[in-house]
Each structure stands twice: as structure tokens, then as C-alpha cells.
Backbone as ProteinMPNN parsed JSONL, in Angstrom:
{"seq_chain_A": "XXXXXXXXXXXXXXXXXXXXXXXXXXXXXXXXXXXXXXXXXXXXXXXXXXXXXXXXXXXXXXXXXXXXXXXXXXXXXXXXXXXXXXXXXXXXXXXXXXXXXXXXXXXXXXXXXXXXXXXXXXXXXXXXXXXXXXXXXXXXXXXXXXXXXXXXXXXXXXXXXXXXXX", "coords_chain_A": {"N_chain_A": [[0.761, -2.608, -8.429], [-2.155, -5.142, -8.933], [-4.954, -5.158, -10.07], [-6.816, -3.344, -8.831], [-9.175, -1.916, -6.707], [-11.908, 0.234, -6.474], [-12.71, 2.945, -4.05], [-14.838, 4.529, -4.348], [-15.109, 7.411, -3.497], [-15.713, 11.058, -4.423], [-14.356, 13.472, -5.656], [-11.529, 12.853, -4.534], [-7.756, 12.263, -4.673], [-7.077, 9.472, -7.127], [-5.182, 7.726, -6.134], [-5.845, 7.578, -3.43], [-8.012, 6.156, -3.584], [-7.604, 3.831, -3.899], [-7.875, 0.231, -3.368], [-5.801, -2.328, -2.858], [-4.728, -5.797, -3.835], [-3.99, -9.036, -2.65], [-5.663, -7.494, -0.002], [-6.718, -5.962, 3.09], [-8.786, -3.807, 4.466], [-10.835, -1.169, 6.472], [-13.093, 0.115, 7.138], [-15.196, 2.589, 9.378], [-17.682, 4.087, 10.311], [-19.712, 6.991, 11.657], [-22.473, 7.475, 11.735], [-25.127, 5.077, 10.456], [-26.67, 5.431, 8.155], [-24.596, 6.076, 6.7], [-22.806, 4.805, 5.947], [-24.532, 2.892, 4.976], [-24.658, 4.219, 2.837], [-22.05, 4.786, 1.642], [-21.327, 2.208, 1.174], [-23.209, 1.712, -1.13], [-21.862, 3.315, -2.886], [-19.307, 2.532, -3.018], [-19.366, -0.497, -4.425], [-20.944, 0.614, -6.497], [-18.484, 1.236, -8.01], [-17.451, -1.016, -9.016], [-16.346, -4.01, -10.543], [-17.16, -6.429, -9.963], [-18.158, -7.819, -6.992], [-18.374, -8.925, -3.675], [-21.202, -8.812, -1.311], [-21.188, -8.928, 2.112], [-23.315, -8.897, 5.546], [-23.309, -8.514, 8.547], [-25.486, -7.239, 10.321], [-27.973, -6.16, 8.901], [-30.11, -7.064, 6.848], [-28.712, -7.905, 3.437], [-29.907, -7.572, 1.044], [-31.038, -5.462, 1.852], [-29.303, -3.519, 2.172], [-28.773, -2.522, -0.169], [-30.675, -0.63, -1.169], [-31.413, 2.541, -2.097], [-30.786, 0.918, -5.32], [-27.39, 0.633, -6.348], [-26.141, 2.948, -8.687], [-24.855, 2.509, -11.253], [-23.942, -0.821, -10.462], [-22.619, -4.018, -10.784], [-23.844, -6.606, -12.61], [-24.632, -9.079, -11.107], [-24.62, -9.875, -7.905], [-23.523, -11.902, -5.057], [-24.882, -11.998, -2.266], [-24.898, -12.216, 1.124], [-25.407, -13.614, 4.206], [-25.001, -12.721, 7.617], [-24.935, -14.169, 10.824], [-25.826, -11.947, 13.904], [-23.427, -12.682, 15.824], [-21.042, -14.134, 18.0], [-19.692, -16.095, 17.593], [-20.346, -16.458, 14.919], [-18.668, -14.725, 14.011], [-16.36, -15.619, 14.663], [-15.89, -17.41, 12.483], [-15.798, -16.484, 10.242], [-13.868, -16.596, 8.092], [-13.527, -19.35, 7.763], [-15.892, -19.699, 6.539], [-16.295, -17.365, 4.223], [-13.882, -19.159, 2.486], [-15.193, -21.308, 1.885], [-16.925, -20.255, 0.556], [-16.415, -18.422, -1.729], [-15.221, -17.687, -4.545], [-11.899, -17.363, -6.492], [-12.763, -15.375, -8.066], [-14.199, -13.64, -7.289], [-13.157, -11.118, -6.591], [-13.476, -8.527, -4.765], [-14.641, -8.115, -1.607], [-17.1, -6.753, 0.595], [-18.009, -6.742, 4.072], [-20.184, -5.874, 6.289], [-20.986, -4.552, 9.423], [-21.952, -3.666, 12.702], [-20.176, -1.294, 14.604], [-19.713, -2.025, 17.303], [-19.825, -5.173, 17.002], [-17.647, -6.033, 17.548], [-16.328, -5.863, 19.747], [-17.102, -8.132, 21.052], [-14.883, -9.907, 20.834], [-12.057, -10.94, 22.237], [-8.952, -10.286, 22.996], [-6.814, -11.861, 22.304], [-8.246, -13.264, 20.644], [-8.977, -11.787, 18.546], [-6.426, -11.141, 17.565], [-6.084, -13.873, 16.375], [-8.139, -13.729, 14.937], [-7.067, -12.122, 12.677], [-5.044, -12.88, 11.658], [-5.711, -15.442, 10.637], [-7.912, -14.388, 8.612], [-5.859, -13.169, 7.096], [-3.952, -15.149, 5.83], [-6.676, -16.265, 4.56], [-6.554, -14.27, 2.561], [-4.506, -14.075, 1.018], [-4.351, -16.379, -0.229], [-6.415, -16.984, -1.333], [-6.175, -14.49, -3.126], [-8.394, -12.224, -3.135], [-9.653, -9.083, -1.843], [-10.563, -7.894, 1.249], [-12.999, -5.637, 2.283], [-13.817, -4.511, 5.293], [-16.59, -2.482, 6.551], [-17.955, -0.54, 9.224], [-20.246, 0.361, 11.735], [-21.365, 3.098, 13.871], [-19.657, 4.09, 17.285], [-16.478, 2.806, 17.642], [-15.254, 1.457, 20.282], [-12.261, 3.052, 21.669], [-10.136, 1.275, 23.205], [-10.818, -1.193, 21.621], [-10.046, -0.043, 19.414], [-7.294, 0.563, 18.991], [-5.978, -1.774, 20.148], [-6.551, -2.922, 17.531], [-5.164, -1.714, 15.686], [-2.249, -2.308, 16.605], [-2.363, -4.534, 16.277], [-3.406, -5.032, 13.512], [-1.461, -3.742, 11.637], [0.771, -4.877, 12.136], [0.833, -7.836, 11.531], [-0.006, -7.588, 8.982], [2.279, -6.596, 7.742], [4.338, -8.019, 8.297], [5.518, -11.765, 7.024], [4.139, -14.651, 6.246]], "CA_chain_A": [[-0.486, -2.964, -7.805], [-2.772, -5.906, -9.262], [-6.695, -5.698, -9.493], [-6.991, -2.037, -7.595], [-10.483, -1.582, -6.223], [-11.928, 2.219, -5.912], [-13.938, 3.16, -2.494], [-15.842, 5.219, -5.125], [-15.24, 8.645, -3.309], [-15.832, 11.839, -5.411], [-13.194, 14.412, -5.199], [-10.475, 12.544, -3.89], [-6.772, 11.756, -5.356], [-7.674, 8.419, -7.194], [-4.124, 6.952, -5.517], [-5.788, 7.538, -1.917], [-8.649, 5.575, -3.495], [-7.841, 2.255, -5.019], [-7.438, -0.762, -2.558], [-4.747, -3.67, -3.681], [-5.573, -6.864, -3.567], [-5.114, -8.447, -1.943], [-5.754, -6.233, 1.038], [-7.73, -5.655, 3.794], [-9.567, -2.312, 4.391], [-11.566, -0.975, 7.083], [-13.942, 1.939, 7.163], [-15.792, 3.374, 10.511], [-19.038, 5.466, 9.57], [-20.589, 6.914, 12.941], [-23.944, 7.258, 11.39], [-25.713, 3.988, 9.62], [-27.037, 5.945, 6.859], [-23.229, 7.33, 5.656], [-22.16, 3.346, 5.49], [-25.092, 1.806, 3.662], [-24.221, 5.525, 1.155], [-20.323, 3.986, 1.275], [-21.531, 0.622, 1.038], [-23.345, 1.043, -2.213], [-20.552, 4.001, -3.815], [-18.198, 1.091, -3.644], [-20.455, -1.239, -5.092], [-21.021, 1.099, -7.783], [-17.22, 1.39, -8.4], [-16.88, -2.812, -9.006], [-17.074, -5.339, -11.869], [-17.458, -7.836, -9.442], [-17.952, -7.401, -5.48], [-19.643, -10.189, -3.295], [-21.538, -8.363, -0.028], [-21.994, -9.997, 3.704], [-23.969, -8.109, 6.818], [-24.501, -8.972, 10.25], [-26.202, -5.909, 10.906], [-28.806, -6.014, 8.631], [-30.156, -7.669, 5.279], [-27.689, -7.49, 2.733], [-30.196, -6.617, 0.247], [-31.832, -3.763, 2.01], [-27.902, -2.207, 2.155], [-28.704, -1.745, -1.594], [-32.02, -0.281, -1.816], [-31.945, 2.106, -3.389], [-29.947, -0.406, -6.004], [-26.547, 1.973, -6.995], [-27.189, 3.329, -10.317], [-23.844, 1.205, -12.04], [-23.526, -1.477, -10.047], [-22.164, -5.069, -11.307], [-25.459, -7.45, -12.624], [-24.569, -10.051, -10.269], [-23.973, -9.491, -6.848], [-23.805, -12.422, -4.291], [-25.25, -11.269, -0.985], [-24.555, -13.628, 2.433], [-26.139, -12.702, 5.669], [-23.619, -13.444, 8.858], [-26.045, -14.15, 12.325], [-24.877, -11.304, 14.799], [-22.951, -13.218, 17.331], [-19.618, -13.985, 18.426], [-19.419, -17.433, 16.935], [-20.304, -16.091, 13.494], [-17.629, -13.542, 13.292], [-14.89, -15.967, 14.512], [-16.312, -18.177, 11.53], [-15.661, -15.31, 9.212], [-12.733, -16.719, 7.477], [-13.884, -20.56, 7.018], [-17.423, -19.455, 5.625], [-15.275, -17.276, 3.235], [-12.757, -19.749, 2.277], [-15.929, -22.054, 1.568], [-17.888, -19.947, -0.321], [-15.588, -17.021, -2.319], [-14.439, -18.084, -5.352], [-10.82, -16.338, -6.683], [-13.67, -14.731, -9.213], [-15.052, -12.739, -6.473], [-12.103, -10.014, -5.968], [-13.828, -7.832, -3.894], [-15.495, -8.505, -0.483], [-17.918, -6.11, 1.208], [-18.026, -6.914, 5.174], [-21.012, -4.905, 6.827], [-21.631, -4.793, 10.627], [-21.918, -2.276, 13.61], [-19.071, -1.444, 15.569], [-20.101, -3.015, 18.932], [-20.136, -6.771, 17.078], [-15.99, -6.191, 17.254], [-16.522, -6.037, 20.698], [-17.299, -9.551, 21.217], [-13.915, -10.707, 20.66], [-10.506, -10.909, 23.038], [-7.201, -9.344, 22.08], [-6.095, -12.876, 21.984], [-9.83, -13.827, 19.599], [-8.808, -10.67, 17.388], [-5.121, -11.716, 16.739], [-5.837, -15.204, 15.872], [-8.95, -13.639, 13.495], [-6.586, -11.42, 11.518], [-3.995, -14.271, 11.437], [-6.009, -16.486, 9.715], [-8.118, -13.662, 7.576], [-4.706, -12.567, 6.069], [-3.587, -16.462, 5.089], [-7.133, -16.659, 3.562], [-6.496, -13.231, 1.519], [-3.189, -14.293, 0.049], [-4.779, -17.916, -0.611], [-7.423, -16.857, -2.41], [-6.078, -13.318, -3.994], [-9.314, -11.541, -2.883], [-9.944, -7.937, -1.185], [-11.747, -7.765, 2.098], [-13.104, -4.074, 3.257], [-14.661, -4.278, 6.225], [-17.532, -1.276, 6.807], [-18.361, -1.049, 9.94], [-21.126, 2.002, 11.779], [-21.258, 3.599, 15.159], [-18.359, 4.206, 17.356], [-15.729, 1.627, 18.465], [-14.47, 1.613, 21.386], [-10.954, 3.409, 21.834], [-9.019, 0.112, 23.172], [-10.342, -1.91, 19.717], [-8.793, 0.837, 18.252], [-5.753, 0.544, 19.497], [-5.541, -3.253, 19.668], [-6.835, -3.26, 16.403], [-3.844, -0.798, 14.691], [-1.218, -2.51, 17.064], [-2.108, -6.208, 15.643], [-3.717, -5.471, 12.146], [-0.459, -3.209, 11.223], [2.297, -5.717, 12.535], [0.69, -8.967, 10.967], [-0.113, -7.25, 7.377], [3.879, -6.056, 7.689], [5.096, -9.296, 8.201], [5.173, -12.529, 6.079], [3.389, -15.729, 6.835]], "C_chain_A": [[-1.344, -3.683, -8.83], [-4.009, -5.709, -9.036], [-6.948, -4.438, -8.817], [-8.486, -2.152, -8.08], [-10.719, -0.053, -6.009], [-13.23, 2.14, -5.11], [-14.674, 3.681, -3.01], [-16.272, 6.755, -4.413], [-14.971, 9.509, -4.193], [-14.63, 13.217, -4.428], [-11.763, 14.028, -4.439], [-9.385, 11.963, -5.18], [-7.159, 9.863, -5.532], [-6.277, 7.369, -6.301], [-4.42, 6.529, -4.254], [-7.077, 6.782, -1.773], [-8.633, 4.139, -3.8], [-6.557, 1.55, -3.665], [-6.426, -1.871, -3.307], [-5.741, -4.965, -2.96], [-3.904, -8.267, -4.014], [-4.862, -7.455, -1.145], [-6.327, -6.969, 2.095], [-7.893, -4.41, 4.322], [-10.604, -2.221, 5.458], [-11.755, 0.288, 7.085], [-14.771, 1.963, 8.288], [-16.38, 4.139, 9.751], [-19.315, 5.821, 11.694], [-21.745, 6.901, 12.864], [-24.062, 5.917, 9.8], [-25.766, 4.221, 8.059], [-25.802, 6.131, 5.927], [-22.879, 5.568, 5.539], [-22.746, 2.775, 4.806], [-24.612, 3.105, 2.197], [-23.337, 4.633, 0.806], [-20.866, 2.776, 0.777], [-21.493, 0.873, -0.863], [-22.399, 2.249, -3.583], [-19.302, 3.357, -4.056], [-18.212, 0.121, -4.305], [-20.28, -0.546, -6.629], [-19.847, 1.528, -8.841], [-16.818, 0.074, -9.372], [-17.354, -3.419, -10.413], [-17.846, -6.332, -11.563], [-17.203, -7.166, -8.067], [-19.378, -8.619, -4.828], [-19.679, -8.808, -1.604], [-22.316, -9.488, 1.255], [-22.328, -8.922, 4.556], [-24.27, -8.679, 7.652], [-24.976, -8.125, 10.819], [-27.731, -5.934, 10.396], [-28.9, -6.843, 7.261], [-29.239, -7.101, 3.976], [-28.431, -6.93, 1.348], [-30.814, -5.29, 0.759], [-30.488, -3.029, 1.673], [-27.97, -1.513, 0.376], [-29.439, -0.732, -2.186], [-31.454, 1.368, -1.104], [-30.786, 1.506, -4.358], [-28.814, 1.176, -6.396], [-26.703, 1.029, -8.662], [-25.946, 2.025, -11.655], [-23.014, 0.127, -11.289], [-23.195, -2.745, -10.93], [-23.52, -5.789, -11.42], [-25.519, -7.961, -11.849], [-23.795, -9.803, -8.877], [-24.328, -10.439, -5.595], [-23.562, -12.008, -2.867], [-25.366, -12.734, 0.16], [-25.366, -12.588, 3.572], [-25.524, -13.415, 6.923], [-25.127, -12.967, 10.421], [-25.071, -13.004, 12.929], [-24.384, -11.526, 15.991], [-20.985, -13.658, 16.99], [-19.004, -15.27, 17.616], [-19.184, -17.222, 15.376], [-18.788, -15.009, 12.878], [-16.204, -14.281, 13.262], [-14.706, -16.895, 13.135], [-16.04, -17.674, 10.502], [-14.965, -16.652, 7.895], [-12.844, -18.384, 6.761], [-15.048, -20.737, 6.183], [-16.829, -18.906, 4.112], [-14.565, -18.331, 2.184], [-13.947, -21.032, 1.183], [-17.136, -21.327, 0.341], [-17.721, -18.255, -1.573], [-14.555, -17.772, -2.893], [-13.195, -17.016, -5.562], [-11.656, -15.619, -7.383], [-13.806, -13.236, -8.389], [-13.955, -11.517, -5.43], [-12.325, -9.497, -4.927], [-15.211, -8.397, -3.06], [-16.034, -7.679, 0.568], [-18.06, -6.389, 2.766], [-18.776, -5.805, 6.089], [-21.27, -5.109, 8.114], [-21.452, -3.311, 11.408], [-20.819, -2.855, 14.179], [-18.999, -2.205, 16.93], [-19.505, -4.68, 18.616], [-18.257, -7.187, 17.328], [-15.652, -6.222, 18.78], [-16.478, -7.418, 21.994], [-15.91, -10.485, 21.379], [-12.743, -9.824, 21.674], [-9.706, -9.913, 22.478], [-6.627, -10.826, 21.447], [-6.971, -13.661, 20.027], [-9.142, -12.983, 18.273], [-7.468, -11.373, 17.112], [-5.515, -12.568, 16.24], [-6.584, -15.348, 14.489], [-8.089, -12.931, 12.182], [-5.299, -12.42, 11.577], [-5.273, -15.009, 10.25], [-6.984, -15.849, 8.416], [-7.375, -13.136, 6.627], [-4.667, -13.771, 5.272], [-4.963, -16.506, 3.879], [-7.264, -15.452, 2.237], [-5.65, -13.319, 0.548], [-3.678, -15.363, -0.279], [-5.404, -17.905, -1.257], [-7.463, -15.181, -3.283], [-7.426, -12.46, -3.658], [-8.966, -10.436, -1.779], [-10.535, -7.919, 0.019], [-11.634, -5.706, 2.393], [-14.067, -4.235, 4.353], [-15.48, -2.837, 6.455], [-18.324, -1.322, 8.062], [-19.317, 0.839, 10.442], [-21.215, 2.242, 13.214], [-20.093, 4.222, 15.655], [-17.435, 3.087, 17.895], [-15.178, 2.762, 19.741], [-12.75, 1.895, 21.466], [-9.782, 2.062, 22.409], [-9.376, -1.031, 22.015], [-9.424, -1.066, 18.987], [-7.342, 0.713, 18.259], [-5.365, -0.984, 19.682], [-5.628, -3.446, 18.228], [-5.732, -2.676, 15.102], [-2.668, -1.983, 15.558], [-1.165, -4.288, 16.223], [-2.14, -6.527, 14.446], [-2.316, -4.967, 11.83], [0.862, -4.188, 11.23], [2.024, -7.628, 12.413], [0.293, -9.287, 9.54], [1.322, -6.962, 7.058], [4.622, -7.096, 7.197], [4.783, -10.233, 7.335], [4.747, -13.452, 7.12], [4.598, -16.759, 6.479]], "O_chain_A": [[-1.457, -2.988, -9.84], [-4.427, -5.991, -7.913], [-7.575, -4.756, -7.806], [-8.943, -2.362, -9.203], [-9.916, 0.724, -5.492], [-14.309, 1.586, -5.318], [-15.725, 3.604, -2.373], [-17.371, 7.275, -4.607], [-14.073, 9.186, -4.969], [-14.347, 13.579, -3.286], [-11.057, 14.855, -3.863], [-9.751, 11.445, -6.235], [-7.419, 9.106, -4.596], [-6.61, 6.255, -5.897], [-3.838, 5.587, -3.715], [-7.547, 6.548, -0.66], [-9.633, 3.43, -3.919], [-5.441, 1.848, -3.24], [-6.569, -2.044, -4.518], [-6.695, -5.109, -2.197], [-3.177, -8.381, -5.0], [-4.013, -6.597, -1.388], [-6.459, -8.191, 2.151], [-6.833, -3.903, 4.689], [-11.373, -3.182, 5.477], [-11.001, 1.26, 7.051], [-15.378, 0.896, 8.202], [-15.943, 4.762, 8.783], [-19.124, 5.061, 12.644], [-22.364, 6.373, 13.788], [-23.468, 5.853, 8.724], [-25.249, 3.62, 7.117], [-25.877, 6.299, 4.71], [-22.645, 5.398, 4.342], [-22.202, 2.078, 3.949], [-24.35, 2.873, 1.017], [-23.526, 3.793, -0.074], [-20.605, 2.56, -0.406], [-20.61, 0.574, -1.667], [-22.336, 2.04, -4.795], [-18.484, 3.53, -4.96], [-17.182, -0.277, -4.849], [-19.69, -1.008, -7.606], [-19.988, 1.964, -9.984], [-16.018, 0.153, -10.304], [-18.382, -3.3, -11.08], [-18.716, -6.95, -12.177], [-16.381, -6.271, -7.869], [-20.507, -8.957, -5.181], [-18.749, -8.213, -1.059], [-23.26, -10.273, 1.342], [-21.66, -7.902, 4.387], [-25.3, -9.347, 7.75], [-24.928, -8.184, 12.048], [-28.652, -5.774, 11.197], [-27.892, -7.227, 6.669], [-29.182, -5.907, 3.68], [-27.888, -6.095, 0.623], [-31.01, -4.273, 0.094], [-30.519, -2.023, 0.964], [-27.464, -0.503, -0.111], [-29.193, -0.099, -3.213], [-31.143, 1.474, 0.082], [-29.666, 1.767, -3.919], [-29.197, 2.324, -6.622], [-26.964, -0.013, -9.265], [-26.243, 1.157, -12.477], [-21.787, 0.05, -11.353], [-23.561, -2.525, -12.084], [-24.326, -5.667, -10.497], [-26.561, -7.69, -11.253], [-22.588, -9.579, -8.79], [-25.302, -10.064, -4.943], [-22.478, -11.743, -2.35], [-25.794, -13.871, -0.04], [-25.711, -11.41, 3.663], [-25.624, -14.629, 7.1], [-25.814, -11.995, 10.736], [-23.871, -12.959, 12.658], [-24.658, -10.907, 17.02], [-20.156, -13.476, 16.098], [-17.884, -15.267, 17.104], [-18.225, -17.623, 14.717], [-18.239, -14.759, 11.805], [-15.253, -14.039, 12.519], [-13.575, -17.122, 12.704], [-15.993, -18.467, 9.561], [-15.597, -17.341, 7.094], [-12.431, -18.679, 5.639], [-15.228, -21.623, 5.347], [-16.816, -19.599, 3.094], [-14.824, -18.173, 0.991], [-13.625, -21.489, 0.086], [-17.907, -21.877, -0.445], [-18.541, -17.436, -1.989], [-13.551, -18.296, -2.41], [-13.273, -15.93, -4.987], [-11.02, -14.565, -7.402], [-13.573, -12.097, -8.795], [-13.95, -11.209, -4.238], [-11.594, -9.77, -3.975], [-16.275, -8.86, -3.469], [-15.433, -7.827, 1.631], [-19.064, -5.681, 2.694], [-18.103, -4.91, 6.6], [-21.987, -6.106, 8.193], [-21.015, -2.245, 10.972], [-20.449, -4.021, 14.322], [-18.075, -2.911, 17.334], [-18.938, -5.364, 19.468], [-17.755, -8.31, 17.287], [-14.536, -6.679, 19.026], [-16.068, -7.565, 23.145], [-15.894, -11.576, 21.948], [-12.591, -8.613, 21.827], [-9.882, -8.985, 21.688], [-6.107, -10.918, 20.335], [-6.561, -14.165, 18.982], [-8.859, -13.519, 17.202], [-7.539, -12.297, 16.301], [-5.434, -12.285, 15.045], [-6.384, -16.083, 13.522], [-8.355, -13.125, 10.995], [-4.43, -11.623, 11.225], [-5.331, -14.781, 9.042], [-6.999, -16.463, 7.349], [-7.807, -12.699, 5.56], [-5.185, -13.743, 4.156], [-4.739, -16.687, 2.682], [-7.893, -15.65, 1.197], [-5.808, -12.836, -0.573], [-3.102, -15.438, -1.365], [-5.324, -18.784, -2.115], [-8.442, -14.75, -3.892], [-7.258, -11.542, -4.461], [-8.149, -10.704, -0.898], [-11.712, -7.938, -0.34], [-10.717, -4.908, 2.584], [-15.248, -4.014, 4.085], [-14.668, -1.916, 6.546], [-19.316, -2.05, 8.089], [-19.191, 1.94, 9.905], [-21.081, 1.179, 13.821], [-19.4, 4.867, 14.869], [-17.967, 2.426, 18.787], [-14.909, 3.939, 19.979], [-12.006, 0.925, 21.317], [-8.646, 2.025, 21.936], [-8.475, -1.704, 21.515], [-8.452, -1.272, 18.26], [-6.506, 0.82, 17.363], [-4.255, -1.296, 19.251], [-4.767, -4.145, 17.693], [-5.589, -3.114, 13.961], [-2.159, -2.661, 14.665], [-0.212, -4.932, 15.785], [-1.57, -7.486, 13.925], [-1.634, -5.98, 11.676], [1.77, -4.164, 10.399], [2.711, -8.488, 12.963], [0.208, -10.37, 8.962], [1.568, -7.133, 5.864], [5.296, -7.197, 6.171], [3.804, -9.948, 6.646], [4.84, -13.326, 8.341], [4.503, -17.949, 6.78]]}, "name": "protein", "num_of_chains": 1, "seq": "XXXXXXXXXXXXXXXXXXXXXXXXXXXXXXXXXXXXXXXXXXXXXXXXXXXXXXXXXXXXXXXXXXXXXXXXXXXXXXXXXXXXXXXXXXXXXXXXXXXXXXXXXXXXXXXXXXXXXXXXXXXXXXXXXXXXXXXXXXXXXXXXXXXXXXXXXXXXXXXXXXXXXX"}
């Protein structure tokens, strides 16, 4: 494993903490408050970590600032709509240097909503290509609850297009 990232949980086997890279990673909070916590205990794990939110301002997710975070931390702010999320991956691609290992992805569960089965395949199709293209991490953090058929589209497509090669 190359570059491992740590979710920055306390008490856990560090093996069940450290992301590869690349990756992609998703975390479900049901309450707000426990994801901006996660948000900035991952943060405070990093050398380097760039953060985006379409939920909310990407600097409030910091306040209060974690205590050893990285000096420099470029913060993006994604509109919350349907257009923006399918955009994910060319905004990315345009503005995430290989520098910037780790990639923060903040929204509520609902905004996953917005998208097809067909919308969702085609987004984690082309979010993988730009993970191996540019060696970078994504973790998505997302807060509320999803809906039980994302869930289940979302294991049946992310699992069997991270498996396979491009």
C-alpha cells in the first residue's frame, strides 16, 4: 500500500484505518455534528488534504480549526444541485494537483438522490479513471440517512467497477 491515509479514529486497529490511494471511501454520519467531528479528525490525521462541501461552507466544517491540521488547506465549495455533482470529476481533474493526495467530499445524503442508477454508474466510472489518473484519494462524508435503494445500487456498482480494470 502507497501513501495510506488515516480516518483519524481513536481506538481502532490502525489496518482498519488507513485508506490506499488511490481509493475511494465513503462514510454515512446520521447526525451533522458526528461528520463535521469526522471531517476535521481526518483532517487532523493529513500532511496534505484538499476539502469540498455542498452542504455547507467548507470553512465553517473546520471551526473549531483541528488542533494538528496541515498549514495549507485548499477549501472548494460545490453549489447543491444535480448538475454540480455530475461535474464532480471534471472540476477535480481541473483543479487537484497529484500534490493534493487526499480529497475530503462533504454533502448530505439526500444530494445522492438526485442522480439515476444509470447517472450514478457513469459518475463512478469516470471518478475511478480520474483516481488512477491522478493517484489521489477521494472519501466522500456524507450526513443524514440515505435511502436503502442508493444503498444498494451504490454497493452493487461501486464494488463491481473498483474490482475490475479500466
Amino acid at each position: 500500500m502507497k501513501n495510506p491515509y488515516l480516518l483519524g479514529l481513536q481506538q481502532v486497529q490502525p489496518e482498519l484505518m488507513a485508506m490506499q490511494s488511490p481509493g475511494c471511501y465513503w462514510v454515512t454520519c446520521q447526525r451533522q455534528e458526528d461528520a463535521r467531528i469526522f471531517i476535521r479528525q481526518v483532517i487532523a490525521q493529513q500532511k496534505s488534504a484538499t476539502l469540498i462541501s455542498a452542504a455547507e461552507s467548507p470553512r465553517a466544517l473546520l471551526t473549531p480549526e483541528p488542533v494538528t491540521a496541515p498549514q495549507r488547506i485548499p477549501l472548494f465549495s460545490l453549489p447543491d444541485n444535480k448538475s454540480s455533482l455530475q461535474k464532480l470529476d471534471s472540476d477535480l481533474a481541473r483543479t487537484i494537483s497529484n500534490k493534493n493526495g487526499l480529497v475530503l467530499f462533504y454533502t448530505h445524503a439526500a444530494m445522492w438522490d438526485k442522480l439515476s442508477v444509470e447517472e450514478l454508474t457513469q459518475w463512478v466510472k469516470r471518478i475511478r479513471r480520474l483516481l488512477i489518473q491522478k493517484q489521489f484519494t477521494l472519501l466522500i462524508i456524507t450526513y443524514g440517512t440515505p435511502l436503502l435503494t442508493f444503498v444498494t445500487i451504490y454497493n452493487v456498482i461501486f464494488v463491481k467497477l473498483m474490482a475490475s480494470r479500466i
